[in-house]
MIKE-190132 format. One record per residue (C-alpha): residue in one letter; x, y, z. Coordinates in steps of 0.2 Angstrom, whole numbers, plus 5000, padded with zeros to 4 digits. Each point is the difference from the previous one (the first is absolute). Layout:
// MIKE-190132
AXYZ ...
***
This chain:
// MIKE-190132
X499047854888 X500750064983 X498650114994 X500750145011 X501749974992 X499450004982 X498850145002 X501650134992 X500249864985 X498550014992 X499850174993 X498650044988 X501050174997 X500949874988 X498749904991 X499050184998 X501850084990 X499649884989 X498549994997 X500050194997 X501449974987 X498949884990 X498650124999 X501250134994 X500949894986 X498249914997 X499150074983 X498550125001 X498349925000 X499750104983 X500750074984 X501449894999 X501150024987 X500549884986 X501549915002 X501250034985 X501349894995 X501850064997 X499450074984 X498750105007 X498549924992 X498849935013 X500049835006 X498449895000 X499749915016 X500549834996 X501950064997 X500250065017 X501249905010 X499850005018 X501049905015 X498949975014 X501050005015 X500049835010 X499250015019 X502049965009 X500650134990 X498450165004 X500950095012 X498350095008 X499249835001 X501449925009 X499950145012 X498149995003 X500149815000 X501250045014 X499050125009 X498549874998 X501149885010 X500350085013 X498450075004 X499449805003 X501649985010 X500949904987 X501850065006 X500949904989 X498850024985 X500050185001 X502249985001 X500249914985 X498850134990 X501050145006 X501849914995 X499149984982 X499550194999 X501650075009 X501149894984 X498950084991 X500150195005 X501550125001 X499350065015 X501349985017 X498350015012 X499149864990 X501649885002 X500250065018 X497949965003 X500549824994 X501749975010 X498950055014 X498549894999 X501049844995 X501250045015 X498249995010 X499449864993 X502049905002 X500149974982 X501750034999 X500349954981 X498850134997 X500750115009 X501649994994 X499450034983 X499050155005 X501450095009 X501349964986 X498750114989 X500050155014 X501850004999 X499950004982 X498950145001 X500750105014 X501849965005 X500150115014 X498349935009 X500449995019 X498649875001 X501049864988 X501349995011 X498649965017 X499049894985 X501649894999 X500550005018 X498449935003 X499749914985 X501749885005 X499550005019 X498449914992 X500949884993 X501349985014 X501350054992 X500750115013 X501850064994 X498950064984 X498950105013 X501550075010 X500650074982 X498550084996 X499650065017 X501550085002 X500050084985 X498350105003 X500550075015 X501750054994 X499050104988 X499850225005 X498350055003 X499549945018 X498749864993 X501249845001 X499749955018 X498250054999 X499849884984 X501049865009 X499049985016 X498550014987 X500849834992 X500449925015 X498450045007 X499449914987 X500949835000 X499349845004 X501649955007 X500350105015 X501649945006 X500750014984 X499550195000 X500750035018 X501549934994 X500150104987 X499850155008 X501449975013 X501250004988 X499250154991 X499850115013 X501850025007 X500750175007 X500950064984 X498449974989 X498850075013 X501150175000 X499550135010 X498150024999 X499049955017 X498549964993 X500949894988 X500749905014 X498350015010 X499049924986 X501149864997 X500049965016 X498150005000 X500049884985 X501149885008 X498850005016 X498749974988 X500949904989 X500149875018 X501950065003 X499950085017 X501949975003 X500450114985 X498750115002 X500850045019 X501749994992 X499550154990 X499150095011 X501150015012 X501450044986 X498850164995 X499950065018 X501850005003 X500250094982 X498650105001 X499250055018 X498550054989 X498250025003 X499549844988 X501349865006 X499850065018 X498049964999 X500449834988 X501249965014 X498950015015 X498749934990 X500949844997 X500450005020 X498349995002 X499849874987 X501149905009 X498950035017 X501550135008 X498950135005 X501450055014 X501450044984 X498750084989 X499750135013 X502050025001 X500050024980 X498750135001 X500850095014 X501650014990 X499350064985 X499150155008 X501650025007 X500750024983 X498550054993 X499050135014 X498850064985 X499549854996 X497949995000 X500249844993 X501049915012 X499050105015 X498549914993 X500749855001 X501150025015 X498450045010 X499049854991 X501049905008 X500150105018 X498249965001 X500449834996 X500949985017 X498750095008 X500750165001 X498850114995 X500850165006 X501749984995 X499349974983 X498950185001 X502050065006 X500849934984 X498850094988 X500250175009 X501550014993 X500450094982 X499250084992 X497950005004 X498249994989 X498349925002 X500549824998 X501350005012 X499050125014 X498549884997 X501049855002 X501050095017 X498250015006 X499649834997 X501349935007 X499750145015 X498049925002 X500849834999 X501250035015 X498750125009 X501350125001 X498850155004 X501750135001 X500749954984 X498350024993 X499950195009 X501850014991 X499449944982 X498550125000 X501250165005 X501349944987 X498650014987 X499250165006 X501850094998 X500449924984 X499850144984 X499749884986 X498250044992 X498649945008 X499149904987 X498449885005 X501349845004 X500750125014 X498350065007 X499249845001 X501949955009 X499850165012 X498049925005 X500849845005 X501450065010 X499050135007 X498549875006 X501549895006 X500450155010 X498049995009 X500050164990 X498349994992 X499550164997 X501950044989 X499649854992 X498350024994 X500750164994 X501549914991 X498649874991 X498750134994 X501450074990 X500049844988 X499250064983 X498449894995 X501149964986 X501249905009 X500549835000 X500050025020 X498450105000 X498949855009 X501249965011 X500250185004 X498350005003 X499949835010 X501350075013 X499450155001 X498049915006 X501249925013 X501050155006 X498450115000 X499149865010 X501750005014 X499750195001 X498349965006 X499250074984 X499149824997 X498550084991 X501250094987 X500849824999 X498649924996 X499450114989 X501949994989 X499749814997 X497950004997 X500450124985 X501949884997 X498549854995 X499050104987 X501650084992 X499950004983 X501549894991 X500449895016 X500149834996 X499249865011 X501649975008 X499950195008 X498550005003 X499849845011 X501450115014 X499050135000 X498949905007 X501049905010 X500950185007 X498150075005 X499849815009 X501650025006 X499650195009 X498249935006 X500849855010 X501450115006 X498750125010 X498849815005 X498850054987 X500049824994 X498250024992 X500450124991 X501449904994 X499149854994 X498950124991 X501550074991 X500449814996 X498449974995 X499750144988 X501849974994 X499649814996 X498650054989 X500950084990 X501449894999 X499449825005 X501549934996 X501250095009 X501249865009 X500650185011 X498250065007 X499649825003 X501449965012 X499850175008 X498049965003 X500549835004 X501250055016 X498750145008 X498849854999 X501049905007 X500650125014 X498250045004 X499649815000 X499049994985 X500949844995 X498549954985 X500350174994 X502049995001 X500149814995 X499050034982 X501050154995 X501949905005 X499149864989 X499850124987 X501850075001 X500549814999 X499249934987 X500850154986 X501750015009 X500249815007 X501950055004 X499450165012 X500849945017 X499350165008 X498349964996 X500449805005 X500650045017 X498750145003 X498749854995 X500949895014 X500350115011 X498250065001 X499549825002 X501149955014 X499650155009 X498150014998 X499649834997 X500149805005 X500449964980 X502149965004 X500549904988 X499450104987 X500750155008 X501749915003 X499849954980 X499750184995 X501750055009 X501149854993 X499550084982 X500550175006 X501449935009 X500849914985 X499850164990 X500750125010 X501149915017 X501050165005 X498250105002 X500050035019 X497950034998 X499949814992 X501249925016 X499050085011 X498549944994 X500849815000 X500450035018 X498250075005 X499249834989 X501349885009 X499550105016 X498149964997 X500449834997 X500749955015 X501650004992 X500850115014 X501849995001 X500049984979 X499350185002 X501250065012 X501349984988 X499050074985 X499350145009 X501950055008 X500550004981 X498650124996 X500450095013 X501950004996 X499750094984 X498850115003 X499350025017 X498650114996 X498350015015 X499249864993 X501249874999 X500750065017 X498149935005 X500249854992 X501749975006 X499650035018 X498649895001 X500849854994 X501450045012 X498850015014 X498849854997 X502049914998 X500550065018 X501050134993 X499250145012 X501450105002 X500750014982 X498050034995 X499950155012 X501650074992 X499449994981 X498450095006 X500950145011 X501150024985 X498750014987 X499050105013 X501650144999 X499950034983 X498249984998 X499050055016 X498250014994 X500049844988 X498249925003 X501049834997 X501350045013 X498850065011 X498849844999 X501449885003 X500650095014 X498149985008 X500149834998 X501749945002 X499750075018 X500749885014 
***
């Protein structure tokens, strides 16, 4: 814990000045010259007087012997060799070093001696004042503390309050410190700095006072309506889980404050919080506009599947005149091939230079937007030349192999795809990605040896991926007899990850295989609840049916069926769900 805090005592800067003045004082190593008496006639050896200096009193040993210390993490060794140099030296940084390091290591006689000596040395030293405050909060002596502490931040320069949440920070008694602070931090001392009152309402939150810190805040947004107490404000609404009057703080400081970006960020945060994902897009369309905020619009946009406001976006970026740098181009691609405009955007992401931090990903979107344009081969070809790229680290290359998988399997070419994985894996055998990917077009084609040893693999170096525990389950329970394993496999993934709609489905399908019918109901509607995507709609309406649940089953199906017509799933249950 203390080496980070000491790393700024121990300076070698020091030790080295001295060593440096020792060389420079030192004799030459040849042609000395006599040593005369006060007469002038030279001395002989024997009548030369010399007072060796005594190791407490070697001011460069002491600091080494300090230094020494702290290195081995001897805090309160390396304290007390500092208090000997610093009542050694006249210099103020060598005293404030040693008030420092005993205040760290709580040896408060020490430190009382070293910071005597810095004020000694420099009267006007901000950091006695704070070294005393704490020093007599150390030793509970808090109306000494309250003298001292008041003092520092009555002092010009803007440090004071900085310098005191440092101290109280950095007491052992925290309620002693949050006492402190309240009767330090009163509207006349504060004065008329935001971020003043802002930050000490921040230390009294930290300090465990959250009725003073509210106290203040709210003080600061009546005196204020700024930026920075605004957002602390709504932050400690949310602390206090009132997500309903943080959204009303929010609202009424873009009120006050429509140019905000900073409270648009966070106002729309927390939109998306409650789910609405558009009216957090609305709130950043305000003010003034740049790549963050247009990305983040369009995000939100994506999330609601708000295809007009997405339309919207991609105009309002066209029109805007600010220079068109790579960040804006590779924004243009991806609003465009939001927009199904794949030929726009393929133009948008060849314009990304090579030597951009966005050139792979450039590249990567434009395979895919070249592939939906019908232009598979010119696809194919992009990500075949993406894996032998010179300078792409592993990481990179295993998606471009995973994107020319991916665009083989999109147009049923799912040999090809396996040759993809294949090649891939021999180059990179370890690759948890390419292994799971493999794993799943096993699986789907019903090679269950194949898809079970690569899960296993994926498994034994990442024993916490619950993608690949459920995948392993599910593919048991749906292609084999081995249940209890499966339904094992999916309690792993489960505990890991129990809002993942994928996992409950797979813990309704294994209940479902077990007998365990109206169990699965119940898990399956859950699945279904949260996301009710072709093949949990499948599961769902089979455990419905073989439950007498015709009806209901025949309405999931023709719901699924609306939005997904040709679904192979769909279509299966359909067939045999038949009365």
């Amino acid at each position: 814990m203390h080496s980070n805090s000491l790393s700024r005592f121990a300076r070698p800067g020091y030790l080295a000045r001295w060593l440096v003045l020792l060389v420079a004082i030192g004799p030459p190593a040849c042609a000395n010259p006599p040593f005369r008496t006060e007469s002038g006639d030279p001395a002989a050896a024997g009548d030369i007087k010399v007072d060796p200096v005594s190791a407490d009193r070697d001011l460069p040993l002491q600091v080494l012997d300090g230094q020494f210390k702290l290195q081995a993490g001897d805090i309160k060794g390396g304290a007390a060799a500092y208090l000997r140099a610093a009542l050694l030296s006249d210099d103020p940084q060598l005293a404030e070093q040693a008030t420092q390091l005993a205040l760290v290591a709580a040896n408060w006689n020490a430190a009382d001696r070293a910071a005597n000596r810095w004020h000694e040395l420099a009267p006007t030293a901000q950091g006695v004042d704070q070294a005393r405050g704490w020093l007599a909060l150390g030793r509970g002596n808090s109306d000494a503390a309250l003298d001292a502490f008041a003092g520092l931040i009555a002092k010009p320069g803007g440090k004071g309050w900085q310098m005191l949440g440092q101290a109280l920070l950095a007491a052992r008694d925290k309620a002693k410190a949050a006492e402190l602070l309240s009767k330090l931090a009163t509207p006349e001392r504060l004065g008329d700095e935001e971020l003043t009152w802002v930050a000490m309402s921040q230390l009294a939150f930290k300090l465990g006072d959250k009725f003073r810190a509210q106290d203040l805040s709210d003080q600061a947004v009546v005196k204020f309506h700024g930026v920075d107490s605004t957002g602390w404000n709504a932050q400690l609404a949310l602390d206090r889980g009132d997500a309903m009057m943080a959204r009303d703080i929010y609202g009424e400081g873009l009120r006050r404050n429509p140019e905000s970006p900073r409270l648009r960020v966070a106002y729309a945060a927390l939109l998306a919080q409650f789910g609405d994902e558009a009216a957090a897009a609305q709130a950043l369309s305000a003010g003034k506009q740049d790549d963050l905020t247009y990305a983040a619009r369009m995000a939100y946009a994506v999330r609601a599947d708000d295809k007009p406001a997405l339309a919207a976006i991609y105009l309002e970026v066209l029109d805007d005149k600010a220079t068109r740098a790579p960040a804006r181009h590779f924004l243009l691609g991806q609003l465009a091939e939001l927009n199904e405009d794949y030929a726009k955007a393929a133009d948008w992401y060849r314009k990304i230079p090579v030597d951009d931090q966005r050139w792979f990903d450039a590249q990567s979107r434009l395979s895919v937007t070249l592939d939906q344009s019908a232009k598979t081969d010119d696809a194919l070809e992009i990500v075949r030349r993406l894996q032998s790229e010179p300078g792409l680290d592993n990481e990179a290359v295993g998606k471009a192999y995973l994107l020319e998988a991916d665009i083989l399997k999109r147009h049923g070419r799912d040999a090809e795809a396996s040759a993809v994985y294949d090649r891939a894996l021999s180059y990179l055998p370890d690759d948890t990605r390419l292994l799971y990917s493999r794993a799943l077009l096993a699986a789907s084609s019903g090679d269950v040896k194949v898809a079970e040893a690569d899960l296993r693999n994926v498994i034994e170096q990442e024993p916490d991926n619950a993608a690949a525990l459920n995948a392993l389950g599910y593919t048991l329970a749906d292609r084999t007899q081995r249940l209890t394993e499966a339904l094992a496999l999916i309690e792993r993934a489960y505990a890991l990850s129990p809002d993942e709609p994928s996992i409950i489905d797979s813990m309704g399908w294994v209940q479902f295989r077990l007998g365990r019918k109206e169990e699965a109901v119940a898990t399956l509607k859950r699945a279904y609840d949260k996301f009710p995507d072709p093949e949990v709609a499948a599961h769902y309406a089979e455990a419905l049916w073989a439950t007498g649940r015709r009806d209901m089953a025949n309405k999931v199906l023709a719901d699924a069926m609306r939005a997904a017509p040709d679904n192979a799933l769909l279509l299966d249950a359909r067939k045999r769900l038949k009365p």
